[in-house]
VEXDREN-2710 file (C-alpha; in Angstrom, 1 decimal):
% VEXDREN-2710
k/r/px/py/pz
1/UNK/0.9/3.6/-8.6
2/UNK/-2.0/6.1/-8.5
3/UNK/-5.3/4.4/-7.2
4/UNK/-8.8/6.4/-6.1
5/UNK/-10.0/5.8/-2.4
6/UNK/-12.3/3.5/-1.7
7/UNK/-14.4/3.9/1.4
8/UNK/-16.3/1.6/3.9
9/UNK/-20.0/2.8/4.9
10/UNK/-18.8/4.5/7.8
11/UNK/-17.0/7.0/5.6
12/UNK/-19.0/8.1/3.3
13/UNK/-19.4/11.8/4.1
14/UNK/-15.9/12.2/4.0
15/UNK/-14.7/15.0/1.9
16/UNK/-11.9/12.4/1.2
17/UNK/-14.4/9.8/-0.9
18/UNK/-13.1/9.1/-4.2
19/UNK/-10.6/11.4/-4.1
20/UNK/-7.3/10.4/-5.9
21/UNK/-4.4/8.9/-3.9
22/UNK/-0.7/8.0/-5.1
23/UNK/1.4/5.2/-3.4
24/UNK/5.0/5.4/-4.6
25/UNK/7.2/2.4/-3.4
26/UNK/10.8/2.9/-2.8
27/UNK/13.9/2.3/-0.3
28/UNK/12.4/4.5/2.5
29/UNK/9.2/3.0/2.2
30/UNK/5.8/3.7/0.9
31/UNK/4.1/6.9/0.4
32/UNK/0.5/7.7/0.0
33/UNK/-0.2/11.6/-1.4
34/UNK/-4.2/12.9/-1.4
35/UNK/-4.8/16.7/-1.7
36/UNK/-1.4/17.9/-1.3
37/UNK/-0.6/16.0/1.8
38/UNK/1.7/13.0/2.2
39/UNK/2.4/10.1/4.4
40/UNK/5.8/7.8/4.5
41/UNK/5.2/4.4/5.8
42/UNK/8.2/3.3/6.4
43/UNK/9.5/-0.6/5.9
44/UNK/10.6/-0.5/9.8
45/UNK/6.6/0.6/10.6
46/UNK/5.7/-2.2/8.9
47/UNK/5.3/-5.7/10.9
48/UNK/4.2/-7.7/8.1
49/UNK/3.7/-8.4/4.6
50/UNK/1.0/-11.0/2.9
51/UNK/0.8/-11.5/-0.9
52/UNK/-2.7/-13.6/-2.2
53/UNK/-3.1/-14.5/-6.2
54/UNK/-5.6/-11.5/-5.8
55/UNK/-3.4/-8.8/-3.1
56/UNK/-0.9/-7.2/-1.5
57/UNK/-1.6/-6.8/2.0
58/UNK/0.8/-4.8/4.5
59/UNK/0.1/-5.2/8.1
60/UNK/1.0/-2.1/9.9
61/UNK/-0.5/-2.9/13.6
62/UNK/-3.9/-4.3/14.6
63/UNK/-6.0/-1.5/13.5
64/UNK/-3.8/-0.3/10.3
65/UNK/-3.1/-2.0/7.1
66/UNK/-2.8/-1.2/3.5
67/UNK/-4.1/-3.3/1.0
68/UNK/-3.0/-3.2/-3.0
69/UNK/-5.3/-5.0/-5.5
70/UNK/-3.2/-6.9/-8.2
71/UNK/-5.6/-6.6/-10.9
72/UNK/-4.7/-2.7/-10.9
73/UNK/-1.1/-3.7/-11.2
74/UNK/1.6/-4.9/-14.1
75/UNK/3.4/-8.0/-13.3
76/UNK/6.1/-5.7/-13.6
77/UNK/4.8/-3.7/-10.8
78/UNK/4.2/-6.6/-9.1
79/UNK/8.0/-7.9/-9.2
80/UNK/9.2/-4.2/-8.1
81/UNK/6.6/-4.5/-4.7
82/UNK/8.1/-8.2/-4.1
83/UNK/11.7/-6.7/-4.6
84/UNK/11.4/-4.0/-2.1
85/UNK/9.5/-6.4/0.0
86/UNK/12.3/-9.2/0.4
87/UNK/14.8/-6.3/0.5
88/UNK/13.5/-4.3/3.3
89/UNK/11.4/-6.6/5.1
90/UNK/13.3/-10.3/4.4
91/UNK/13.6/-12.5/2.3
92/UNK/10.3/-14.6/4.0
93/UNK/8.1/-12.0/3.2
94/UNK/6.1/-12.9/0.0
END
């Protein structure tokens, strides 16, 4: 899944600002790549999952969460990020 960055007001002189980010989903986790550098989120890291008719929404901790917008996304997509979800997380998430 390859998204660009979108940034609140506060971060709008970043260098980072609609820069291009990829978010691969898999067994370990998920990993978002900008600019050559890269970040595993692991499941584990992960306290909980929400899924809306519009979202994904992983809750990381009270200040850190990443948020997926379906309408970017296949339903297949969609059916892989509930898989890996139920698998790594349980089968109440989603």
């Amino acid at each position: 899944i390859t998204r660009y960055l979108i940034t609140p007001k506060q971060y709008k002189k970043s260098n980072l600002q609609g820069a291009l980010i990829n978010f691969k989903f898999s067994n370990l986790g998920i990993r978002q790549s900008v600019e050559g550098q890269s970040v595993l989120v692991r499941w584990e890291m992960l306290l909980n999952g929400v899924e809306t008719n519009n979202s994904f929404f992983f809750i990381g901790s009270n200040r850190r969460g990443l948020l997926f917008s379906k309408d970017t996304l296949t339903s297949e997509e969609c059916d892989i990020i509930r898989g890996l979800v139920q698998a790594h997380m349980g089968p109440k998430q989603f």
